[in-house]
N, C-alpha and C positions, 0 to 999 in steps of 0.2 A: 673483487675483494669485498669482504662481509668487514664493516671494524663498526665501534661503539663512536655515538654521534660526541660533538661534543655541544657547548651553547654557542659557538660560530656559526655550527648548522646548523641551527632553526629555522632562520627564511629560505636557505634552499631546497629545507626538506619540505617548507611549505607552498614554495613555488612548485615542488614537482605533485606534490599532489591535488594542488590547486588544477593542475592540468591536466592530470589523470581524474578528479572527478567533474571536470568542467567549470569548473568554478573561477571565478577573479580573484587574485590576492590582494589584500589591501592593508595598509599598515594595522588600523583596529584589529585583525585578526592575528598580527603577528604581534600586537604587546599584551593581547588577551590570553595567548598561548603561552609566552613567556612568562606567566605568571605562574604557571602549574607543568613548563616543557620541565620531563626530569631527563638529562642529555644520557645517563648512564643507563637508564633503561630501554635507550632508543637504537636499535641495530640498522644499520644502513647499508644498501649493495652502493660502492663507490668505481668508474670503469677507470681505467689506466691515466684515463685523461682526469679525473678528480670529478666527472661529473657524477651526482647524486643520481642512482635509476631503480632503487627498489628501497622501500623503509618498512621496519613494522616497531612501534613506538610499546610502553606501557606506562601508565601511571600506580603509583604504590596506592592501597588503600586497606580498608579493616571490608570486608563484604559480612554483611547479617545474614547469618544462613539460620535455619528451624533452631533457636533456643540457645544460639550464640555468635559470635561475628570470627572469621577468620580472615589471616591474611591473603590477599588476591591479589592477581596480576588483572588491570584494567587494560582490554590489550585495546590500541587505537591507531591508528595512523598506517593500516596496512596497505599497500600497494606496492605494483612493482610497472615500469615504465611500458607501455606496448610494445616498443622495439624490441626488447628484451624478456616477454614472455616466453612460455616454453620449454626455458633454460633450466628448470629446476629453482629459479631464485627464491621463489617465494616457501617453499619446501624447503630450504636452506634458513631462511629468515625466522621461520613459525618454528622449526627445530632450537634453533637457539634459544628464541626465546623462552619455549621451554624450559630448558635446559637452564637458566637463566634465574627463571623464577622457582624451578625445584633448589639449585642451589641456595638461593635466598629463604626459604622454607617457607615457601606460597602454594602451600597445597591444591588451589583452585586458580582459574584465568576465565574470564568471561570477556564478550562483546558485542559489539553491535555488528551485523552482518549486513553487508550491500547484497551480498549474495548468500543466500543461505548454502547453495551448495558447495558453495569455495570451501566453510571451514568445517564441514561433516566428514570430510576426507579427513581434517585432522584432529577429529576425535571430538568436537564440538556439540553436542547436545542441545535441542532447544528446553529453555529450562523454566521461561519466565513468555505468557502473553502479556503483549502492550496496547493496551483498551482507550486511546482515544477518543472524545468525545465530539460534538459539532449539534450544539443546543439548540432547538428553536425557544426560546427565554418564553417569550409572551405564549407557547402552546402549552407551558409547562407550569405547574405552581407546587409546591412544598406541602405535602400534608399538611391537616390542621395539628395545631399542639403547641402548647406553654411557648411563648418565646422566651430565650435567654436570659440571663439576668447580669448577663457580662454586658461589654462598650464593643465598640470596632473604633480603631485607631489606624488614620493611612497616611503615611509619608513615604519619602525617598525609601528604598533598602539601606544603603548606605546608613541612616540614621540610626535605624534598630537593626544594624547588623550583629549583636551579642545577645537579640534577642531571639534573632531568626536561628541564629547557631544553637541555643540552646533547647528551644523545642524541635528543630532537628533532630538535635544526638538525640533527645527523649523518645520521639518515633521512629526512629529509623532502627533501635537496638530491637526492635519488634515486628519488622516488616523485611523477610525474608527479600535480598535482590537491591537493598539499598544497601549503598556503601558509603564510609567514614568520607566528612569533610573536613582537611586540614586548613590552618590560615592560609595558604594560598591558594585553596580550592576556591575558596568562600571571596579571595581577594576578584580571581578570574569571575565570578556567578557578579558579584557587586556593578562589574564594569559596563556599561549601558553604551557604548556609543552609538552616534545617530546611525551611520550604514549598518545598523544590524536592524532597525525599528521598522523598515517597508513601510514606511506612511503612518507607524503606531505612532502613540505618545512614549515617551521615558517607562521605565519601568513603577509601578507603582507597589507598595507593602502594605497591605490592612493585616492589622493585628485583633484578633480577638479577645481580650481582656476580661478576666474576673478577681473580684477580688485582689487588685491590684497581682495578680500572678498573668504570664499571658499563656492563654491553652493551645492558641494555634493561630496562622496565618495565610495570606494567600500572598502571591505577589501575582500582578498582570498588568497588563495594555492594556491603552484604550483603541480600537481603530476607528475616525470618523467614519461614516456615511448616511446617505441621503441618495431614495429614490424619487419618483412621480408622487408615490404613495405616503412619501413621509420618513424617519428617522429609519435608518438600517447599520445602525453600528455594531462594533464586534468589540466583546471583550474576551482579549488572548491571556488564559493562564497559563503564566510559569509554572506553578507548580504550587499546589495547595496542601499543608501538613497541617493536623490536631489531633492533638494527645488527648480530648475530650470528643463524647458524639455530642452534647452541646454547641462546641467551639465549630463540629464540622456542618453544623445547621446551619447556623448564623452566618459562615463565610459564605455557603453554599447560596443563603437568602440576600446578602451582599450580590454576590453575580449575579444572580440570576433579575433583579430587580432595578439595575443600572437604569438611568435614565437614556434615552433617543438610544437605546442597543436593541438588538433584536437576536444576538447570536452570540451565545458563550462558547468558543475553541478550546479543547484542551489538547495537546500534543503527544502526552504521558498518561498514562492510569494504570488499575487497577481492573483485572477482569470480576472482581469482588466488589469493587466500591459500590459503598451503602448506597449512593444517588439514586440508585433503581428503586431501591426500596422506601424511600424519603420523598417518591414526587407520584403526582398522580396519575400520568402518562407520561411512562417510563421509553417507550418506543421513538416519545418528539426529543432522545436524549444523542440519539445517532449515533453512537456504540458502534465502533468495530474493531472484532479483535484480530490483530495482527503480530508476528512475532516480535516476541523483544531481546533480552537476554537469550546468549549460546553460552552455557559453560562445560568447562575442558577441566576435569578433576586431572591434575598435575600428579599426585602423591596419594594415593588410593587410600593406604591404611589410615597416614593423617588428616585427608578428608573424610573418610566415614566414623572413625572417629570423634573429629571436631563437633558434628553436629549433637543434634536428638533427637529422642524419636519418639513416635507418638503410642507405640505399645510396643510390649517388649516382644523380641523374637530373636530366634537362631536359625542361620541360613548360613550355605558353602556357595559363593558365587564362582563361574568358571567365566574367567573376562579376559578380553582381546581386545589386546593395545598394540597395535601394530608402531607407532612411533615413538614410544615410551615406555619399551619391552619390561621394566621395572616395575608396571602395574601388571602388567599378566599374568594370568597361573588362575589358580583355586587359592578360594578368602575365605576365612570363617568369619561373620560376624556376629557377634552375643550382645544383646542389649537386653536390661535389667527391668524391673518394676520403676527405676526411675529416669529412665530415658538416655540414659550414659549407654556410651555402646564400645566395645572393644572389636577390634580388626587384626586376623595375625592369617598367615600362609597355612594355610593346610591340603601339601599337594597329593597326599592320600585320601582324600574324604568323598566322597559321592557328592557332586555338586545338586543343589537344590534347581538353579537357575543361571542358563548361561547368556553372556549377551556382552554386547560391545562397551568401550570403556565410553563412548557416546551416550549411551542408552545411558547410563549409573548417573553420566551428567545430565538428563533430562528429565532424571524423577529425584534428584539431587535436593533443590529448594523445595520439596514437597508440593507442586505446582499440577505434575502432570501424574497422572493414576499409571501405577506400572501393568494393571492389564490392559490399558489402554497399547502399550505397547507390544504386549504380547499379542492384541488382536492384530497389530499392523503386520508383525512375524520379525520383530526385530528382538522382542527376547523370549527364549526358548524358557516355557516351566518342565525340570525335569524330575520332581517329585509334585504328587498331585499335593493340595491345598497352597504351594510355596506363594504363587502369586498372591491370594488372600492374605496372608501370614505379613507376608513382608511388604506389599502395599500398606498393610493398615498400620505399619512400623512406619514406613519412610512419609505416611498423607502429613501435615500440618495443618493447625485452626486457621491459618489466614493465607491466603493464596501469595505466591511469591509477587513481587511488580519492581517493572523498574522505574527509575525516577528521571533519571535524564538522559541525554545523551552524550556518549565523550568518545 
């Protein structure tokens, strides 16, 4: 039986998959969960006996897609028990969901994939790379140039947390692949317990300040060590935002110049971010791009719509949605001299370009070049110039990125 969770099941839906990804439960993660579990968007397989054996969870958010934010389903917590694979359950779970979030008028779903090929069966697109870093600090040093004219300021989060929220919203309405924090989002990110630190310090917040305004921030760790040779410490970023390329110097010149550290971690980035071009050997930065964000266009015409685009064009898509028969067919879409674009069925038209409802999520956040796709043979150009035409409609100025995990 498939039924909607309620807030009773939160620890068993987190014991079971505490044990399907190998992991320990421990209370820290089930009152950090609780902060942000939403029980109504949580579908659970329950067997005769009441035991919990298959979950797929969402959180509600605003997602920033090219030139506006729309609603999304953040899907997370998917698994289904090993006993019980095979079954069709999990095909049963991702359908509702669905189903779920079109009801609710969430034209997109995005995730983090354990497996990338679990969710391409169901229409998931990779949309967004996740660029990583692992710094050698001391190989590295910051072009020459003005330094700042702002402060840095570091305390708890907790202290400047209305400060942290609001250079947030500021970046993130502009960085295609971030999505909205509510006060409970921001309450869950605040909570620091020691079993989460692995030997780190507490979390730490430097703020960049000018003008009494602040432009940007980082939050991170410290992790002691010490070889033979002397000081080998690591500073682990959370996560570094600025609304200013001033404010993202300064933070940058902050990390990278820690005392007894020899190693800046970041877990998250940008396949764009500036750093490469801000330091003098870009290579001692250890970059690698790996996937991040899948997103699953839910509602075809009010996703293509929602965004915008970076030149105008007319195109007939001919798209195949095998689980979502409601996207399929031929789509005309028209986009203007000012980026607004219209989407309506046109199943008489000579399709420009056909391809899977995958593919349309994967050049979606304007991230990945759609001849890129064409060269792989996943979307067919069936009038010559289309790919030209409609890549340089759907590219965007800043690469999509995701910012955490959930």
């Amino acid at each position: 039986m498939i039924r909607t969770a309620t807030d009773r099941d939160l620890e068993p839906v987190l014991e079971m998959l505490s044990a399907e990804f190998g992991l320990d439960p421990n209370e820290d993660t089930v009152e950090r969960e609780r902060l942000r579990f939403e029980p109504e968007r949580n579908q659970m397989v329950v067997t005769a006996d009441g035991d919990i054996v298959g979950n797929a969870g969402v959180y509600s958010a605003q997602l920033t897609v090219p030139g506006a934010a729309l609603p999304a389903a953040l899907v997370t917590a998917v698994s289904v028990a090993a006993p019980h694979r095979r079954r069709g359950l999990l095909t049963h779970l991702m359908t509702r969901l669905l189903a779920d979030a079109r009801a609710r008028a969430e034209p997109l779903a995005v995730l983090w994939a354990s497996e990338g090929r679990i969710y391409q069966r169901f229409g998931y697109g990779l949309a967004t790379r996740n660029a990583p870093m692992s710094i050698e600090s001391r190989e590295v040093s910051l072009r020459a140039g003005a330094r700042g004219q702002g402060r840095l300021r570091t305390c708890p989060p907790a202290v400047v947390r209305s400060e942290l929220e609001q250079v947030y919203k500021r970046v993130s309405i502009d960085r295609p692949g971030w999505f909205s924090r509510g006060e409970r989002w921001w309450s869950s990110l605040i909570v620091d317990p020691k079993s989460a630190r692995c030997g780190a310090t507490a979390r730490r917040a430097t703020l960049y300040e000018r003008d009494g305004a602040v432009e940007g921030y980082v939050i991170w760790r410290m992790k002691p060590g010490f070889t033979a040779a002397g000081p080998a410490g690591e500073v682990l970023v959370v996560e570094l935002v600025a609304a200013t390329t001033e404010a993202t110097v300064e933070l940058w010149r902050h990390l990278l110049t820690m005392d007894l550290t020899r190693t800046v971690r970041t877990e998250y980035g940008a396949i764009d971010d500036p750093l490469g071009h801000l330091v003098d050997e870009p290579r001692r930065l250890g970059m690698r791009a790996m996937d991040g964000l899948w997103l699953r266009i839910i509602d075809l015409p009010s996703a293509l719509t929602g965004r915008r685009y970076a030149a105008p064009v007319e195109a007939v898509f001919d798209v195949r949605d095998a689980l979502l028969p409601e996207n399929a067919g031929r789509w005309r879409l028209r986009v203007g001299a000012d980026g607004a674009g219209s989407c309506e069925r046109s199943p008489g038209a000579d399709p420009d370009l056909a391809c899977d409802i995958a593919d349309l999520g994967a050049v979606y956040l304007g991230g990945v070049p759609l001849g890129r796709l064409v060269d792989a043979g996943r979307v067919r150009q069936l009038r010559s110039g289309a790919v030209r035409e409609v890549g340089a409609a759907f590219g965007w100025h800043r690469d999509p990125a995701p910012m955490e995990m959930f």
